[in-house]
C-alpha positions as CSV (number, residue, x, y, z in Angstrom):
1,X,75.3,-34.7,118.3
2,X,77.5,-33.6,116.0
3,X,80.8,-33.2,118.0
4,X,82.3,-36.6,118.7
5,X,85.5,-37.7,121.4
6,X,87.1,-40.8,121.2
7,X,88.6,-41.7,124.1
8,X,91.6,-44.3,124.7
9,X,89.9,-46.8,122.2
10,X,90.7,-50.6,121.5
11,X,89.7,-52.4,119.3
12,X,90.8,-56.4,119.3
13,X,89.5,-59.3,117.4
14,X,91.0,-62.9,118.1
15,X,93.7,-61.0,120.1
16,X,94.8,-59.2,117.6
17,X,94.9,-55.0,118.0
18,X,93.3,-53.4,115.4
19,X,93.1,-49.9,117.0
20,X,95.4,-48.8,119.9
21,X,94.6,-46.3,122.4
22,X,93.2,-44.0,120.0
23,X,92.1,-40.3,120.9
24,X,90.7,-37.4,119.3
25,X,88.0,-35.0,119.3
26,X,85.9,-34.1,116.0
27,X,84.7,-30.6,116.4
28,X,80.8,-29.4,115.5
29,X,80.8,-28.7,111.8
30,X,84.4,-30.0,111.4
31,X,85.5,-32.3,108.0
32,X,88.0,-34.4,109.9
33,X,89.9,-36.7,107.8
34,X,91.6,-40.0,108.6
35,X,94.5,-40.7,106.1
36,X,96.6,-43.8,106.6
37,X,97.7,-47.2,104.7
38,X,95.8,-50.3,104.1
39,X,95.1,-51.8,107.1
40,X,95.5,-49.2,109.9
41,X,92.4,-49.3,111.0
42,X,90.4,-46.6,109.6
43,X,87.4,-48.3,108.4
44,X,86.6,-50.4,111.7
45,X,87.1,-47.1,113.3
46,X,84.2,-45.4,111.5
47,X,82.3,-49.0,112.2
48,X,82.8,-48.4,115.9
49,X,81.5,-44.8,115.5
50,X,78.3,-46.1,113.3
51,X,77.8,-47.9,116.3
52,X,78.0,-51.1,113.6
53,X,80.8,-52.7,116.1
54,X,81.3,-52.1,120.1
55,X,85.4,-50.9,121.0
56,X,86.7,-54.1,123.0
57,X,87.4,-50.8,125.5
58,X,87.4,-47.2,125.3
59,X,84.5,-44.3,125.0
60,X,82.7,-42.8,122.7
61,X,81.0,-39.2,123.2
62,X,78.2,-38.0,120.9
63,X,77.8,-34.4,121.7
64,X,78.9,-35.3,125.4
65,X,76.9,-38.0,125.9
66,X,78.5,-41.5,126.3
67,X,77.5,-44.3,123.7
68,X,76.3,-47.2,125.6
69,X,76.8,-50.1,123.0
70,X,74.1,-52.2,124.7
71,X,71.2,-49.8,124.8
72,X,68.5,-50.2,122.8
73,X,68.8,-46.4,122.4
74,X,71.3,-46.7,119.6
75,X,68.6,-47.3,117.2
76,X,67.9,-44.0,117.9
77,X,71.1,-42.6,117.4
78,X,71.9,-44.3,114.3
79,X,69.4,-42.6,112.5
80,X,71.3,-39.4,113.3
81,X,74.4,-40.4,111.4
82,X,75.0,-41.5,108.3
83,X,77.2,-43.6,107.0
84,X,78.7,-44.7,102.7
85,X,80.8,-47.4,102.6
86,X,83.9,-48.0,100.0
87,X,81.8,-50.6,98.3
88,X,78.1,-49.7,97.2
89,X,74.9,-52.0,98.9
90,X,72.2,-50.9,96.8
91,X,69.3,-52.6,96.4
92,X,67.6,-54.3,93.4
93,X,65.3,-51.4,92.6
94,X,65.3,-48.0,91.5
95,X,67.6,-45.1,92.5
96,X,64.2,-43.2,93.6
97,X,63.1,-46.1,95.8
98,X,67.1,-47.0,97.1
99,X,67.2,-42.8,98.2
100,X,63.5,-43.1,99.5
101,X,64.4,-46.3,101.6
102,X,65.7,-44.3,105.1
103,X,62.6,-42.1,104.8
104,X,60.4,-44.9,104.2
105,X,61.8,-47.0,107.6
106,X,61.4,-43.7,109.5
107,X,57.6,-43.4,108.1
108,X,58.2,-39.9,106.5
109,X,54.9,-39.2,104.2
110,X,54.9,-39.1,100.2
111,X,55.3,-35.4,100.4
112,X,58.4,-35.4,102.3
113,X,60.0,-38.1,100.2
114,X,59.3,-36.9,96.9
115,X,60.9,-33.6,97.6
116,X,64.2,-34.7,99.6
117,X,65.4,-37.5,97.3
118,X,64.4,-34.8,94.7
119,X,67.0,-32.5,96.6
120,X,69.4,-35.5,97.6
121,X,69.6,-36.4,93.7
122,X,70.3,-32.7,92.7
123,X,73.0,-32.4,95.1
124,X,74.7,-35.0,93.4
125,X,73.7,-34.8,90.0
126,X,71.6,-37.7,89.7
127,X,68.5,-35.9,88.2
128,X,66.7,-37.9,85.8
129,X,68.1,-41.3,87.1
130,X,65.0,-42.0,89.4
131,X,63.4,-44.3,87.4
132,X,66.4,-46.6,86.6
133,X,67.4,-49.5,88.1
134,X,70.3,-49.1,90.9
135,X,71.7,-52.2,89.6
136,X,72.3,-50.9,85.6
137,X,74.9,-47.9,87.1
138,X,77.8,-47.2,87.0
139,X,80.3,-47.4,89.5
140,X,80.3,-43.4,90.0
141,X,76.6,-43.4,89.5
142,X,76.2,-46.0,92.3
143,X,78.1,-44.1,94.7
144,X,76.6,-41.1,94.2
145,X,73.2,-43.2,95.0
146,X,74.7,-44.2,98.1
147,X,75.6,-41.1,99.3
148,X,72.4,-39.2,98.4
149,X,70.6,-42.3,100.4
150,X,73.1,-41.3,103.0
151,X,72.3,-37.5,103.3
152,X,68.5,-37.5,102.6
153,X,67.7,-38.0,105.9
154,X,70.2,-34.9,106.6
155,X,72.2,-36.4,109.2
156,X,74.0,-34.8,111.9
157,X,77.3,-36.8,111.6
158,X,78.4,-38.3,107.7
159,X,80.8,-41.4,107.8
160,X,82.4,-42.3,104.9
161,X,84.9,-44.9,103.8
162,X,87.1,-43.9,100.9
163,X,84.0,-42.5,98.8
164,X,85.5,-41.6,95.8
165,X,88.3,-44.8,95.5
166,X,89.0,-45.8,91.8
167,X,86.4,-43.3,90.4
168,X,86.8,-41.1,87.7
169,X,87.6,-36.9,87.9
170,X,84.4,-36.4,87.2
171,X,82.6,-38.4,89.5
172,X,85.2,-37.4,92.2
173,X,84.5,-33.9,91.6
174,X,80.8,-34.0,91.7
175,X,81.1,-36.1,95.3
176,X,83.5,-33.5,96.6
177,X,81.4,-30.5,95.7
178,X,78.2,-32.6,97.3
179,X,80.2,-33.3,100.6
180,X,81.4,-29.0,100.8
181,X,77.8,-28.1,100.0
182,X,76.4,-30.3,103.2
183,X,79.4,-29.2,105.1
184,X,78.9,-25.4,104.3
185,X,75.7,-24.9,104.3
186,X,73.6,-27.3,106.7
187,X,76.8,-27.9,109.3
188,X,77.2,-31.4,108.9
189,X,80.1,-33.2,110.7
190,X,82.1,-35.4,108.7
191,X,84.6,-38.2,109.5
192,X,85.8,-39.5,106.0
193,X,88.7,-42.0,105.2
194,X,90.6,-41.0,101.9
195,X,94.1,-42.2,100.1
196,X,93.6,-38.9,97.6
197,X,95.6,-36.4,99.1
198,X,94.4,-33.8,97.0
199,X,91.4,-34.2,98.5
200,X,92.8,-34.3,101.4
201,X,93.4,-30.8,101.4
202,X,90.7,-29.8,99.5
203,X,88.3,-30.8,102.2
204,X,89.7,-31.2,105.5
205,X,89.8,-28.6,108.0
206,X,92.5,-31.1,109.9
207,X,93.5,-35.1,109.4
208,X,94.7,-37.7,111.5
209,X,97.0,-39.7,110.3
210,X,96.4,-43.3,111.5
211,X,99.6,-46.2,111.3
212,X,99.2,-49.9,112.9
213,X,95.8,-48.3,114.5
214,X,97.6,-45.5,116.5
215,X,96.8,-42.1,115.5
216,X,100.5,-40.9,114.5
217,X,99.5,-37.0,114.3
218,X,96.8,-34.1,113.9
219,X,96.5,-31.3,112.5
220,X,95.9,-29.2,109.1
221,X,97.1,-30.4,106.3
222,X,100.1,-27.9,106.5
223,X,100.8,-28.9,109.7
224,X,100.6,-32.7,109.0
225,X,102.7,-32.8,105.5
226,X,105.0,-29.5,106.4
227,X,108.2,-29.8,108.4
228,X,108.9,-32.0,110.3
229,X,107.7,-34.7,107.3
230,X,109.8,-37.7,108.6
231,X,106.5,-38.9,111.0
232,X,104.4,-39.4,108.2
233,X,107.0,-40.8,105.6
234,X,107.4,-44.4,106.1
235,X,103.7,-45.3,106.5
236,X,101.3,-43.2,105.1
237,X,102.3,-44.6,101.2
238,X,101.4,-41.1,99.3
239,X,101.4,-41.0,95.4
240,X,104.1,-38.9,93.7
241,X,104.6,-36.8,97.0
242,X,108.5,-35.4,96.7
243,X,110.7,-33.5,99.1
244,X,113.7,-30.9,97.7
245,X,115.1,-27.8,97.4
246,X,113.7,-25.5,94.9
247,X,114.8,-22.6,92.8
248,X,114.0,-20.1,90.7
249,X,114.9,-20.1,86.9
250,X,115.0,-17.2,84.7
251,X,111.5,-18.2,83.1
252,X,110.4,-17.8,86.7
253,X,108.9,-21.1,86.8
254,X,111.0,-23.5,89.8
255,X,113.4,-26.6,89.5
256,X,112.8,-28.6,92.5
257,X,116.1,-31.1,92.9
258,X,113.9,-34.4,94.1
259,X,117.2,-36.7,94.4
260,X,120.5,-36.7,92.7
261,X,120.7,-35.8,89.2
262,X,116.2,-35.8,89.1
263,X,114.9,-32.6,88.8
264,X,111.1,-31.4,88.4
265,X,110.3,-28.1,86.8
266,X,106.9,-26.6,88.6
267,X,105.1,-23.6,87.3
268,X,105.3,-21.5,91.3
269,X,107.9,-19.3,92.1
270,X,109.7,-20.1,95.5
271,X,113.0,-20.8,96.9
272,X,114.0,-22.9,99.9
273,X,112.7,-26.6,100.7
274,X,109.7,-27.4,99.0
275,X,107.2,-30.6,99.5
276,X,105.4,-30.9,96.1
277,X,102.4,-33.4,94.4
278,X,101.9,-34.4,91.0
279,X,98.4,-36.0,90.5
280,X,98.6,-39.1,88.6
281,X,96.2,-38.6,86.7
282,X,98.2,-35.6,85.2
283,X,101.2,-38.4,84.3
284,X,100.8,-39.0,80.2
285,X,102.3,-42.4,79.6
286,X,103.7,-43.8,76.1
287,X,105.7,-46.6,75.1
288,X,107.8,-44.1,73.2
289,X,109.4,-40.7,74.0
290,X,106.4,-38.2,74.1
291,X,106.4,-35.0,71.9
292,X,105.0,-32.8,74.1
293,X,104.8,-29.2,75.6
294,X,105.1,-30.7,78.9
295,X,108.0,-29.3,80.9
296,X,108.7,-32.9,82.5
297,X,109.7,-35.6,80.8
298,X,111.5,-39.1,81.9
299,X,111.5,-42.6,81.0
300,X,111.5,-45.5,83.4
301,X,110.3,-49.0,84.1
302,X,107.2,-50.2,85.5
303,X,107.6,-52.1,89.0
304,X,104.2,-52.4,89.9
305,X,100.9,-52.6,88.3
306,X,97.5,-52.3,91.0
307,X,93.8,-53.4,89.2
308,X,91.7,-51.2,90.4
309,X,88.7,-51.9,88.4
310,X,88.5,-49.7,85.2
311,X,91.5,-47.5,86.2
312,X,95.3,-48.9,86.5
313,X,97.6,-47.1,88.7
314,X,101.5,-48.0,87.5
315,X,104.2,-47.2,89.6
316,X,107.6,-46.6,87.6
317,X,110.7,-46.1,88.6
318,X,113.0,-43.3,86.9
319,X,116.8,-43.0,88.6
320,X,118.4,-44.8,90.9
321,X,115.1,-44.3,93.9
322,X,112.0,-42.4,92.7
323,X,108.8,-43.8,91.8
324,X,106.4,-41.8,90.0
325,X,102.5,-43.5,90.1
326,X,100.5,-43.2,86.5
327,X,96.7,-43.6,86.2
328,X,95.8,-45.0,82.9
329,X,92.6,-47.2,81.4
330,X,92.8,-50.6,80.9
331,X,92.1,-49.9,77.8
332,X,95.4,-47.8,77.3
333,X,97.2,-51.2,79.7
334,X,96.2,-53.6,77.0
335,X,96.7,-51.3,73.7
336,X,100.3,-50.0,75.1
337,X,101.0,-53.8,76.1
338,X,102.8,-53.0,79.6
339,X,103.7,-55.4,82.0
340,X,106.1,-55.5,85.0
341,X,109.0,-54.2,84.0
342,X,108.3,-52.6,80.6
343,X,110.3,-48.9,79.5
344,X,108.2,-46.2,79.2
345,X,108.1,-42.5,79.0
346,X,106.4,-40.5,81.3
347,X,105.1,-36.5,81.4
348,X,103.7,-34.0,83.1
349,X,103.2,-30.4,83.1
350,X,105.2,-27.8,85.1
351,X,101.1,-26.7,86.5
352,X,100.8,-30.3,87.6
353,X,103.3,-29.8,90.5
354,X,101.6,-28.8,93.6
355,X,102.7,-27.3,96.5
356,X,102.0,-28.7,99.8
């Protein structure tokens, strides 16, 4: 069951289109990512294929085999996919018991629990956390829960919803390294939603890029973010990703001319058009210019500040158009004092910039 076609899909609630004659094909095996902005549909798209909500028209093919929304078969074929949502739903008990659960409904013996949430909570670096309550974690530790409880029952297809949104590196990296190891080694299909671009390319073997619930393009990550770039510009709302010219200095790191008179200095060596990312994460923020070895340096004004729980992502603007996006602590928001519209000074390091 684990190639899946979508075929001329709708999606309408009170009238309003939500998805637009959508089509693709996920191959067997395949880490297919859907990128797009707030709103394009991505999430009640991996609804309609958890078989959670019925396509106002359209097909769905599980391994060739059309879904029928109304059977009571779907019971059945739930159980072969599973499925993490961007928000946690864990239950008021412990991470062993919240893992066991699927197992439990599907009347695995004691056995068979014990040693796949053993394996589940290995995967993902939860050893040791079986005993606590699901409801004392935190927020990385939660996910994780949810997406060991979605892999213990080793599903053939693995939905998931922005899984590592507002989390830490370390968490992210952890989840990542989980979702490759199920991907490699037991074949699992997966259909993930993600704004992390990084991971992104990390992951996917191609993305679909998915504006005002039409799919806008497919194809590798190359293919999707190379030239041409202009289809994927004005919607899909990328962090710190910069077109320009590069060149080659005589330290034979690059300066990559990203609009007039802004130039970024990147460790790689190439000449010619170049489309580059800078992590924000990587961004080191002050109030004051930064004595540093990093090779980048400007100062700016912040035009938007996004709460994202216990991270802050600050967009600020340096020249007459760019906006680089910082990821700092709240901590570091209130003890820095930034609002809309404060100066700061930014930095990053010539390794930071990453080709695409």
């Amino acid at each position: 069951m684990s190639t899946v076609e979508v075929q001329n899909l709708f999606k309408e609630y009170s009238g309003r289109q939500v998805l637009k004659d959508v089509n693709f094909t996920v191959n067997d095996g395949e880490i297919f990512v859907l990128i797009g902005p707030n709103g394009a549909g991505k999430s009640t798209l991996l609804r309609i294929l958890d078989l959670l909500e019925e396509p106002t028209s359209g097909r769905v093919l599980f391994n060739g085999q059309l879904v029928d929304y109304s059977s009571r078969d779907k019971v059945a074929l739930r159980r072969r996919i599973g499925m993490v949502f961007q928000r946690t739903v864990l239950f008021n008990m412990s991470v062993f018991d919240n893992v066991a659960y699927p197992l439990k409904v599907r009347g695995e013996n004691e056995h068979t629990i014990r040693q796949k949430v053993k394996g589940v909570l290995e995967l993902v670096r939860l050893s040791g956390f079986e005993h606590k309550n699901a409801l004392s974690l935190s927020g990385g530790e939660a996910q994780r829960v949810s997406i060991a409880q979605a892999l213990v029952a080793e599903p053939e297809l693995l939905l998931l919803d922005e899984p590592t949104a507002n989390l830490d590196p370390k968490n992210v990296s952890i989840i990542e390294k989980a979702l490759f190891h199920v991907n490699s080694e037991r074949k699992t299909t997966i259909i993930m939603t993600t704004h992390n671009m990084l991971q992104a390319e990390n992951l996917a073997h191609r993305i679909a890029v998915i504006n005002e619930g039409r799919i806008e393009t497919i194809g590798t990550f190359q293919e999707v973010f190379g030239k041409p770039i202009e289809s994927v510009r004005n919607f899909a709302r990328l962090d710190n990703i910069f077109y320009g010219f590069s060149r080659v200095t005589d330290e034979g790191t690059s300066i990559i001319d990203i609009d007039e008179g802004l130039q970024i200095e990147a460790a790689f060596r190439k000449v010619g058009n170049v489309v580059v990312h800078v992590p924000p994460e990587d961004i080191i923020m002050s109030t004051q210019p930064l004595l540093s070895s990093a090779r980048n340096m400007f100062e700016g004004r912040i035009v938007q500040i996004s709460d994202l729980g216990h991270i802050v992502k600050l967009k600020v603007k340096v020249g007459a158009e760019k906006t680089f996006t910082a990821q700092i602590t709240k901590k570091s928001l209130r003890e820095m004092h930034l609002t809309l519209d404060s100066k700061v000074f930014i930095a990053f390091k010539a390794s930071s910039v990453q080709t695409i």
